[in-house]
VEXTORMAR-907174 format. One record per residue (C-alpha): x, y, z negated; chain; residue in one letter. Coordinates in pm, 1 decimal, m for minus. Layout:
> px | py | pz | ch | aa
> X | Y | Z | A | A .
...
This chain:
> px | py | pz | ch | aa
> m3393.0 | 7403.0 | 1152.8 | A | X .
> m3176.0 | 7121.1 | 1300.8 | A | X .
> m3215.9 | 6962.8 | 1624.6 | A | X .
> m3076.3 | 6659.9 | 1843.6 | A | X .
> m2952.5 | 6871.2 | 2134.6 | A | X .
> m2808.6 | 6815.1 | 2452.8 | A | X .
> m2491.5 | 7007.2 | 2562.0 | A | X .
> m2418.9 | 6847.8 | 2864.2 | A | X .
> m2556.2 | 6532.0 | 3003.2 | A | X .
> m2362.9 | 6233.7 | 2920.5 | A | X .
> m2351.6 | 5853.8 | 2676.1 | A | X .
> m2477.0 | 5814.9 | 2315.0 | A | X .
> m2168.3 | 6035.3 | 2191.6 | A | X .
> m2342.1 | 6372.5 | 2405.1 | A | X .
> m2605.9 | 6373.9 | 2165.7 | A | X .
> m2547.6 | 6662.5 | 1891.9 | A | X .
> m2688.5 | 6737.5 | 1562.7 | A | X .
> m2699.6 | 7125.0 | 1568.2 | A | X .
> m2885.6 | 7473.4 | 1429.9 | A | X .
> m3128.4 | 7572.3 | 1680.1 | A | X .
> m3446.3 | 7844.5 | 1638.9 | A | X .
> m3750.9 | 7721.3 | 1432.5 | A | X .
> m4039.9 | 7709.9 | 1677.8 | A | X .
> m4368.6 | 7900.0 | 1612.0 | A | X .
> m4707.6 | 7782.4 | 1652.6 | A | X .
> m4892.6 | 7918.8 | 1987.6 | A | X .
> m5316.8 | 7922.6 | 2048.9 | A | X .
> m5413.3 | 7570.3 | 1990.8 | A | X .
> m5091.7 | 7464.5 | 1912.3 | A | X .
> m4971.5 | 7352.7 | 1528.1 | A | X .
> m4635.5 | 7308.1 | 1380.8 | A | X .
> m4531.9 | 7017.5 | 1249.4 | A | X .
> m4238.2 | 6942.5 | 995.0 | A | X .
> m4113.1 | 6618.4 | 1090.9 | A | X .
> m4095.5 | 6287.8 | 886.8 | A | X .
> m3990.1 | 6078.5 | 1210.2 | A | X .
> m3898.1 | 6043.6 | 1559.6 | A | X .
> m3860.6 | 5685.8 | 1774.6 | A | X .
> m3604.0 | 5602.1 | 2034.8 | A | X .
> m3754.5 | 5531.6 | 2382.0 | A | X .
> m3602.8 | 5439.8 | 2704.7 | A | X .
> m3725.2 | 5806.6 | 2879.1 | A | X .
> m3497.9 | 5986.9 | 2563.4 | A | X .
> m3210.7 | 5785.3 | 2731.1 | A | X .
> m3277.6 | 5870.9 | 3070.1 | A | X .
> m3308.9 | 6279.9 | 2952.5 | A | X .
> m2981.9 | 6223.2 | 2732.3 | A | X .
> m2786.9 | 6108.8 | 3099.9 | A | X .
> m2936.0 | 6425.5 | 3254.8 | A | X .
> m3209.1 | 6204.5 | 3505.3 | A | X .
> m3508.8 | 6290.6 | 3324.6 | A | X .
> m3544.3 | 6677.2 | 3233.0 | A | X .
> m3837.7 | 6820.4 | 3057.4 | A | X .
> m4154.2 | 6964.6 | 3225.0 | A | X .
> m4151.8 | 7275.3 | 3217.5 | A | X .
> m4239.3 | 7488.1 | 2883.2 | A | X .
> m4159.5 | 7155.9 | 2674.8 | A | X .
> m3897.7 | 7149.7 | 2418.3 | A | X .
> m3555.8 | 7108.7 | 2540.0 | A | X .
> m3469.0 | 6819.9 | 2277.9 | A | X .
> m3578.0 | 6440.4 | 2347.6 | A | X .
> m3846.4 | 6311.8 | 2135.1 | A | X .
> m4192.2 | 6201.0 | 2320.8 | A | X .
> m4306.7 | 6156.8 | 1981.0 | A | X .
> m4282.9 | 6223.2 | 1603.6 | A | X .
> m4455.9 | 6186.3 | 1304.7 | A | X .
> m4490.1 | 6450.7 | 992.1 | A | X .
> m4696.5 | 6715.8 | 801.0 | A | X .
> m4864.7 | 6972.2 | 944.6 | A | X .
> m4675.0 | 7283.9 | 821.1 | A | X .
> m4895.3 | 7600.8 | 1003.6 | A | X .
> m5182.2 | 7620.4 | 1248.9 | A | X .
> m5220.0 | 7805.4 | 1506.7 | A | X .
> m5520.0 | 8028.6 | 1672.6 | A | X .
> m5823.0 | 7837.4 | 1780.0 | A | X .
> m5770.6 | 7538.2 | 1591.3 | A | X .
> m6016.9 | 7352.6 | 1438.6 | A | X .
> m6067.0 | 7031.4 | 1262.9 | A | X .
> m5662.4 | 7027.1 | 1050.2 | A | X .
> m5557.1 | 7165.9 | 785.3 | A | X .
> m5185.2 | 7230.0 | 680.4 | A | X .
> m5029.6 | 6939.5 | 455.8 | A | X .
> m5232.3 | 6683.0 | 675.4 | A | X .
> m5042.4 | 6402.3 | 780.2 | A | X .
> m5040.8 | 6304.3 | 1124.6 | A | X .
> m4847.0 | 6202.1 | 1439.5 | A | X .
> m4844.8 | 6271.5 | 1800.8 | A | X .
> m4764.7 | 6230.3 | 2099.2 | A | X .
> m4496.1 | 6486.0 | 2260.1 | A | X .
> m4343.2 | 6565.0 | 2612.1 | A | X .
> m4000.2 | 6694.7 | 2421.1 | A | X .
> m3881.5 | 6795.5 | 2101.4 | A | X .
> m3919.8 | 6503.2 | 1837.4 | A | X .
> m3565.6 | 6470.7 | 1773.3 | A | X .
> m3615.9 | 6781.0 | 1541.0 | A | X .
> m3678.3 | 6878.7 | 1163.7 | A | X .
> m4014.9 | 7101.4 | 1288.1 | A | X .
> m4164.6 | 7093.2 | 1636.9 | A | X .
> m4492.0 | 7200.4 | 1767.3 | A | X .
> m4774.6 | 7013.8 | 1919.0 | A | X .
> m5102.3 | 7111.6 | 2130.3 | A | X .
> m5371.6 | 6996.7 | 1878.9 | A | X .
> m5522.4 | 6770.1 | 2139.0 | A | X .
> m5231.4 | 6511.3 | 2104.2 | A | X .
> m5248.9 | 6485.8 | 1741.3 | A | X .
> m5343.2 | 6169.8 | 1547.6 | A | X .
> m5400.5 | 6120.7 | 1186.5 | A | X .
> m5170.5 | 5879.2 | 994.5 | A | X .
> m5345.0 | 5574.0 | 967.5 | A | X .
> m5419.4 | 5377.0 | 693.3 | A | X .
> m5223.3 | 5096.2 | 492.7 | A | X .
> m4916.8 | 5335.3 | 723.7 | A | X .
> m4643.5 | 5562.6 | 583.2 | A | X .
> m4598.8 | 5903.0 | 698.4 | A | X .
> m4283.6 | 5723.6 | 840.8 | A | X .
> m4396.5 | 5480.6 | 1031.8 | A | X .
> m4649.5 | 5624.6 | 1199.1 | A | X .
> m4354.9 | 5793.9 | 1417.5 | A | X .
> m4338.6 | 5411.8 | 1577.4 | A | X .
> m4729.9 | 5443.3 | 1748.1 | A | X .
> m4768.3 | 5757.2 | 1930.2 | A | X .
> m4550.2 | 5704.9 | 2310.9 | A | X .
> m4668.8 | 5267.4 | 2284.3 | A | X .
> m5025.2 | 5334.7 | 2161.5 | A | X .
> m5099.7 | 5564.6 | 2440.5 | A | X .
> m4873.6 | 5452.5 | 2671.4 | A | X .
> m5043.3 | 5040.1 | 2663.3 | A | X .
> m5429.9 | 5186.6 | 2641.3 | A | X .
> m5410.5 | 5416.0 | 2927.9 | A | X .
> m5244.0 | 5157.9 | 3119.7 | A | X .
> m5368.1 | 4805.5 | 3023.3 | A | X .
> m5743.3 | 4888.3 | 2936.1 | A | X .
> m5813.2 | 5228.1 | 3070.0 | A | X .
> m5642.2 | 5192.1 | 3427.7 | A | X .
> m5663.0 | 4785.2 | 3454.9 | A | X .
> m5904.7 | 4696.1 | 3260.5 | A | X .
> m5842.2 | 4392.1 | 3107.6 | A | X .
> m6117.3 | 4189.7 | 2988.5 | A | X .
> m6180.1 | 3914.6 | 2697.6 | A | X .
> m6056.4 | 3629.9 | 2835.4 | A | X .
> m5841.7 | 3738.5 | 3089.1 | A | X .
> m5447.6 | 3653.4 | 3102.7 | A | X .
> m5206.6 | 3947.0 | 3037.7 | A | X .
> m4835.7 | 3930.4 | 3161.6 | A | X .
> m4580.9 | 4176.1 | 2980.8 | A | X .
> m4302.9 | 4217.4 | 3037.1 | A | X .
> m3976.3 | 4269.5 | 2772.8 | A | X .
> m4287.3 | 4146.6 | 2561.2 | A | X .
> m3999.6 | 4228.7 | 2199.4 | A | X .
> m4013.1 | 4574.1 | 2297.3 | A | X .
> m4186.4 | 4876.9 | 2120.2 | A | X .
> m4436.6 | 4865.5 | 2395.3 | A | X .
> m4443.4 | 4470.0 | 2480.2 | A | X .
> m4519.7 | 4475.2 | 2082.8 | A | X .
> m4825.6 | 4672.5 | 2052.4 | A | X .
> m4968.5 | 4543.2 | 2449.5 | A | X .
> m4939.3 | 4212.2 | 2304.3 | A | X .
> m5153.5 | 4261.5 | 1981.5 | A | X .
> m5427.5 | 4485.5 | 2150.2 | A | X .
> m5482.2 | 4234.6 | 2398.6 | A | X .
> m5540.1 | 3958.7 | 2143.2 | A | X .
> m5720.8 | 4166.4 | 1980.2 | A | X .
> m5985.8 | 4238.3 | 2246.4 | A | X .
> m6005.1 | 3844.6 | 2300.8 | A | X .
> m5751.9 | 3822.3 | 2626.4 | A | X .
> m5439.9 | 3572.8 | 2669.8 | A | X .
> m5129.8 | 3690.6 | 2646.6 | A | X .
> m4764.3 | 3620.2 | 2819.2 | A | X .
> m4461.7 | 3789.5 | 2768.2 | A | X .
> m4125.1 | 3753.8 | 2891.9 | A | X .
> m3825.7 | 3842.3 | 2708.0 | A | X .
> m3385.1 | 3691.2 | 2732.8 | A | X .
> m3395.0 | 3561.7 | 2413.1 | A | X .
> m3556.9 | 3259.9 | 2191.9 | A | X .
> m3541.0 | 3478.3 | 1893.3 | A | X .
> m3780.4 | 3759.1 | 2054.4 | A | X .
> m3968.3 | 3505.5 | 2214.3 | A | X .
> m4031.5 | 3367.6 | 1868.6 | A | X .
> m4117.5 | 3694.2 | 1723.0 | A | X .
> m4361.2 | 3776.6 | 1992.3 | A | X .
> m4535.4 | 3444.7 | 1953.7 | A | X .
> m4594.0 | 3523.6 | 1564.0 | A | X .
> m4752.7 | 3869.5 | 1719.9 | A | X .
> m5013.9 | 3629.8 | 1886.4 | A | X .
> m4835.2 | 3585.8 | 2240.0 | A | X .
> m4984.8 | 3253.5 | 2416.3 | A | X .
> m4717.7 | 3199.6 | 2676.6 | A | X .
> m4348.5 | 3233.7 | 2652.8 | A | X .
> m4101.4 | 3327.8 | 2942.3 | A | X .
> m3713.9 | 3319.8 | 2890.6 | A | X .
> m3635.9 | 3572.6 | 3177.9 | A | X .
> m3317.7 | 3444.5 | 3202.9 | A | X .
> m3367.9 | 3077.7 | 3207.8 | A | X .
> m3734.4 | 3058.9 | 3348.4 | A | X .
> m3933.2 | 3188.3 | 3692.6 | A | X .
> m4212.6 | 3414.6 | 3529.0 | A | X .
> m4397.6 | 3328.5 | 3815.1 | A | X .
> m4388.3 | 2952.1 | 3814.9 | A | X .
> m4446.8 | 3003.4 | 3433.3 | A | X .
> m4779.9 | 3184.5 | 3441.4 | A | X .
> m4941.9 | 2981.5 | 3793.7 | A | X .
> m4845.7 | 2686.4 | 3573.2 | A | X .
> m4989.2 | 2828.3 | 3236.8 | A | X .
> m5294.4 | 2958.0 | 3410.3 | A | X .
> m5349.8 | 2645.4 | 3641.7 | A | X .
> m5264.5 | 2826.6 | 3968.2 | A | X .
> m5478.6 | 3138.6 | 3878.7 | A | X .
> m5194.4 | 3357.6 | 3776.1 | A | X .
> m5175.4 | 3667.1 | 3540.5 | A | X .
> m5524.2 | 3917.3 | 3595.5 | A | X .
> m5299.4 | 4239.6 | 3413.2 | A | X .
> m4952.0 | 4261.9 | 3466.2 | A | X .
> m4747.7 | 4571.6 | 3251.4 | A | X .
> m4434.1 | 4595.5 | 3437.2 | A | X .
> m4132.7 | 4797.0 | 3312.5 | A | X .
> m3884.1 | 4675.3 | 3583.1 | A | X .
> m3987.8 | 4808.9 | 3883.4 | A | X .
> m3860.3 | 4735.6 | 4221.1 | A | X .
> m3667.7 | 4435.6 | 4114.9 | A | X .
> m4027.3 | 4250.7 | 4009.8 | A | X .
> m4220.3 | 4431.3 | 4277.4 | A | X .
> m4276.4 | 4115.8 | 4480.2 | A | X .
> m4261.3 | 3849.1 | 4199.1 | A | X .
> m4507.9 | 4023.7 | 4017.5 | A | X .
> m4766.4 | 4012.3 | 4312.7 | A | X .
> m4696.2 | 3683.9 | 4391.3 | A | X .
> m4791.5 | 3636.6 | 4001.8 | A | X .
> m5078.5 | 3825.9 | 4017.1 | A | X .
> m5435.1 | 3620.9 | 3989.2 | A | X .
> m5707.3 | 3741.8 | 4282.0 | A | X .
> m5871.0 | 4053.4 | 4175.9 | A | X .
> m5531.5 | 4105.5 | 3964.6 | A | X .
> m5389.4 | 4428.0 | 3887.5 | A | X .
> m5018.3 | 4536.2 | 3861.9 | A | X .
> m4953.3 | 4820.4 | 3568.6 | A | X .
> m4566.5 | 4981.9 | 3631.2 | A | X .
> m4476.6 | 5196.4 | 3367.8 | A | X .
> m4105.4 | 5142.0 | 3400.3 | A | X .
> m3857.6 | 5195.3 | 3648.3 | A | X .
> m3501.6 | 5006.4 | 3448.4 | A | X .
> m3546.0 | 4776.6 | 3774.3 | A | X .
> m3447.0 | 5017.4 | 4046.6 | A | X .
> m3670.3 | 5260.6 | 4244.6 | A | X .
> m3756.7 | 5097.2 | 4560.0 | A | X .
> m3891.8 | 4799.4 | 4669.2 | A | X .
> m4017.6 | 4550.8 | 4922.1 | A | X .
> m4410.3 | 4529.9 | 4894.0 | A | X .
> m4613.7 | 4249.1 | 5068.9 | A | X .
> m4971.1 | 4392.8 | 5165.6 | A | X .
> m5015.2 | 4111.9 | 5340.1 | A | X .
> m4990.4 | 3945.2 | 4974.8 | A | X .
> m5172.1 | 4249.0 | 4819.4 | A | X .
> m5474.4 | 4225.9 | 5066.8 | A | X .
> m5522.9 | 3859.1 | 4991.7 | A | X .
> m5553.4 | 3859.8 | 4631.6 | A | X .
> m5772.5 | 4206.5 | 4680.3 | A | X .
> m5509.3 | 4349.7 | 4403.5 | A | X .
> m5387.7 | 4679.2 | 4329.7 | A | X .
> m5110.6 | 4852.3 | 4201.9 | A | X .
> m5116.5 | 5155.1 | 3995.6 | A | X .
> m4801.0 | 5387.6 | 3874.1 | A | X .
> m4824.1 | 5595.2 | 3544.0 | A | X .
> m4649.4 | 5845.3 | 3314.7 | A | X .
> m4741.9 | 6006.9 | 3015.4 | A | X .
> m4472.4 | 6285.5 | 2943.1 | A | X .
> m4598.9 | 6546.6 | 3299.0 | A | X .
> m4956.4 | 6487.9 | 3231.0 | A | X .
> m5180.4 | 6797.7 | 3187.9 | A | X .
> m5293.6 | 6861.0 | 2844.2 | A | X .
> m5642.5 | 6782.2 | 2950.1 | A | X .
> m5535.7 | 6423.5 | 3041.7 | A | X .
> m5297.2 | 6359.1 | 2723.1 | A | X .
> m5609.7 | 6484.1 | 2508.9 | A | X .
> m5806.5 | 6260.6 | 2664.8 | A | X .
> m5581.2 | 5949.1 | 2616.8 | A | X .
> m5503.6 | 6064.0 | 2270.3 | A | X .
> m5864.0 | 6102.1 | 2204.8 | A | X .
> m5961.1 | 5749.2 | 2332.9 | A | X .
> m5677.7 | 5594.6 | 2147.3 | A | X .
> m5840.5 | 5761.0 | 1836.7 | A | X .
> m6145.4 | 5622.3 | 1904.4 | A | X .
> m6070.7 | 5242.1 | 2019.2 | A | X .
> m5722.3 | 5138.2 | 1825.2 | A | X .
> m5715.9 | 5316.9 | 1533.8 | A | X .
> m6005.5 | 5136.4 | 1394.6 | A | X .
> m5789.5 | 4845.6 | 1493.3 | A | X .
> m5480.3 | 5013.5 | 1271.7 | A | X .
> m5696.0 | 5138.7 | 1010.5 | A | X .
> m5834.4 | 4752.8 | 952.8 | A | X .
> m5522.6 | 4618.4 | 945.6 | A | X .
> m5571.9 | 4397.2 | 1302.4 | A | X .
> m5256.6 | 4582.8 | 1441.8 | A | X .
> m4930.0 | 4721.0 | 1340.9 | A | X .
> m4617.7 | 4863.6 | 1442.2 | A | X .
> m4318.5 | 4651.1 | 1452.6 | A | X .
> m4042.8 | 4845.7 | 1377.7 | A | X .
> m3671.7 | 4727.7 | 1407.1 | A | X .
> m3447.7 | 4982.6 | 1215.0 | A | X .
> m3477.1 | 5334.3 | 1073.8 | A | X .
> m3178.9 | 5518.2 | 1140.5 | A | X .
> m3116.6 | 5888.8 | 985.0 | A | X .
> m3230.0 | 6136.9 | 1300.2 | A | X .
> m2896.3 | 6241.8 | 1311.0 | A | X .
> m2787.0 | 5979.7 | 1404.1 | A | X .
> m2944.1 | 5907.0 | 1718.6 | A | X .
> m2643.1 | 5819.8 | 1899.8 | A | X .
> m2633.1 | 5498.8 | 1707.1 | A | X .
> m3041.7 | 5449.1 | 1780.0 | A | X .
> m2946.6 | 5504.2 | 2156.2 | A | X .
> m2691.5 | 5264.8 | 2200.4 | A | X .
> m2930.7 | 5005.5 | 2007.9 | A | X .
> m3187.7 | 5068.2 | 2291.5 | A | X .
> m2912.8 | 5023.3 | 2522.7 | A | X .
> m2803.6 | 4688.3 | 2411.6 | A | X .
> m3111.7 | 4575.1 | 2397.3 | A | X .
> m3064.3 | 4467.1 | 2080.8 | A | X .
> m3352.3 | 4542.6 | 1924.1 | A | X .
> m3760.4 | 4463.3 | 1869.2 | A | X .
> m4009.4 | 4677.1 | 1868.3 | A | X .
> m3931.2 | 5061.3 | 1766.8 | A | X .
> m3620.6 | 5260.1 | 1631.3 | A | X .
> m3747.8 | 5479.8 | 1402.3 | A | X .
> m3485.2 | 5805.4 | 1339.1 | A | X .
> m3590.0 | 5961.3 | 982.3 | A | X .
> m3557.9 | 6357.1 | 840.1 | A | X .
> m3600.4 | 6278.3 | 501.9 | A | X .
C-alpha cells in the first residue's frame, strides 16, 4: 500500500507519498481500506517532529479515517467485512489501509458518503468528551468557542444548539463569522477587532460564558476566566497559544470554576471506546436525523497532503480538509 510518511521532521514539503508494508489485523483489531483521511492541527504538530506517536501506533499522521472494512480480526464481534464505517485513530490515516481496535469504530451515518464521514471522527469525539461529558453543558446555558469556523468550532457549535444551549464563537474574519452564524451561532466575536470578554459579559448581561472550549491556551488563560460565568467551566483542548500561563485562583475561587485539560490521541483503549461508544449513542442519532453535519472545506487527493497542511496553516479554511484515496 501507499502511505503519507515522514522522513525527517520538517514544513508541508517533508511530507512523502511512499510504498510502505500493508498492516495486518491483530485480536480485536480490523483492517480498514481507506476512503478518507482529514487534516488536523495535531498531524501538523507530528509532521514538525513535536508530536510523535504513542507507542505501538502507526508511524503515519492520521487521527482519523474513513473506509470499508477489508478483514477482521480475532475476537471481533458485531462487523462484518464490506461495512462502511469510520473511526477514530491515534496514527496512520494518511494511508490506503490501516487498522483500528474495534472499539473506536463508527458506522457511516446516514444521508453521509463513505467520504465524508472521514470529516466526524477526531471533532465528534473530541467536542462530546469535552463540552458535555467533562463540562457539562446544559439547555440553556451559554457556550464560548473558540476559532468557532474550524472543524471542531463547527460541530461544538451545532451540538450545542442542538441540546437547547447558546452559542458564541470567535473567529478573524466576517466571512467565518457569517458561516458560523448560518450553523446556529448566537453571538459573534471578531478576535481581531473585538474583546471576547467584553463581548460575552455584554451578550450575557454580566453573567459571562458557563462552557468555554479553548484551543489557544496560555495566551487566553486569563481572559477566558475572567469570561467565565460563576459555576463556569474552562475546556482546553488546544495549545496554538503557547504552553504556559498566568492563572488567577484568586479569580478561579470566586467564580467556584474549574479548568480541565484533555487529549484524545494517548488515551487507553478503554477510554477511546468509551467516548466512541457514547458518541454512538448521543450524536449519531443527531447525524442520522439530519440535525447535524459536517462542514467540510475542500477534498484534496491524500497525496497531496502537503497542500491540505499548508491550508490548515493559513488558516484559510472552515471546517474539515478532507484528503481522498479514491
Amino acid at each position: 500500500m501507499h502511505a503519507i510518511t515522514i522522513p525527517e521532521p520538517g514544513g508541508p514539503e517533508a511530507l512523502t507519498w511512499a510504498e510502505v508494508p500493508d498492516p495486518e489485523p491483530g485480536e480485536g483489531e480490523v483492517l480498514v481500506e481507506v476512503a478518507a483521511s482529514a487534516v488536523n492541527r495535531a498531524d501538523i504538530l507530528q509532521r514538525q517532529g513535536f508530536y510523535a506517536p504513542p507507542p505501538g501506533a502507526s508511524p503515519y499522521p492520521g487521527l482519523e479515517c474513513s473506509g470499508r472494512i477489508a478483514a477482521l480480526g480475532s475476537g471481533v464481534g458485531g462487523w462484518s467485512v464490506g461495512d462502511e464505517v469510520c473511526a477514530l485513530l491515534s496514527g496512520g490515516g494518511y494511508a490506503e489501509k490501516v487498522v483500528v481496535p474495534a472499539g473506536q469504530l463508527l458506522p457511516v451515518p446516514k444521508g453521509l458518503t463513505v467520504t465524508q464521514a472521514a470529516a466526524l471522527p477526531e471533532v465528534v469525539c473530541t467536542v462530546w468528551s469535552n463540552v458535555f461529558m467533562v463540562a457539562h453543558l446544559r439547555p440553556g446555558e451559554t457556550l464560548l468557542v473558540h476559532g468557532g469556523s474550524s472543524g471542531i468550532g463547527t460541530m461544538a457549535i451545532q451540538l450545542a444548539k442542538a441540546v437547547g444551549a447558546k452559542v458564541a464563537v470567535t473567529a478573524g474574519t466576517r466571512d467565518k463569522l457569517d458561516r458560523c452564524a448560518g450553523l446556529g451561532a448566537d453571538i459573534l466575536i471578531n478576535y481581531r477587532e473585538q474583546d471576547f470578554v467584553a463581548e460575552i459579559k455584554e451578550a450575557t448581561g454580566g453573567a459571562g460564558a458557563d462552557v468555554i472550549l479553548d484551543n489557544m491556551g496560555a495566551k487566553y488563560l486569563d481572559r477566558n476566566v475572567q469570561a467565565l460565568a460563576v459555576n463556569g467551566r474552562l475546556a482546553i483542548i488546544g495549545m496554538q497559544g503557547g504552553v504556559k500561563g498566568e492563572l488567577n485562583i484568586g479569580a478561579l475561587l470566586g467564580k467556584r470554576a474549574a479548568i480541565s485539560a484533555t487529549s484524545l490521541r494517548a488515551r487507553p483503549l478503554s477510554e477511546k471506546a468509551a467516548i466512541v461508544a457514547a458518541v454512538r449513542e448521543h450524536v449519531w442519532p443527531l447525524l442520522d436525523a439530519g440535525h447535524v453535519r459536517p462542514v467540510v472545506d475542500r477534498e484534496l487527493p491524500m497525496r497531496e497532503a502537503a497542500a491540505g497542511h499548508r491550508l490548515l496553516e493559513e488558516s484559510g479554511h472552515v471546517g474539515k480538509v478532507l484528503l481522498v484515496t479514491e
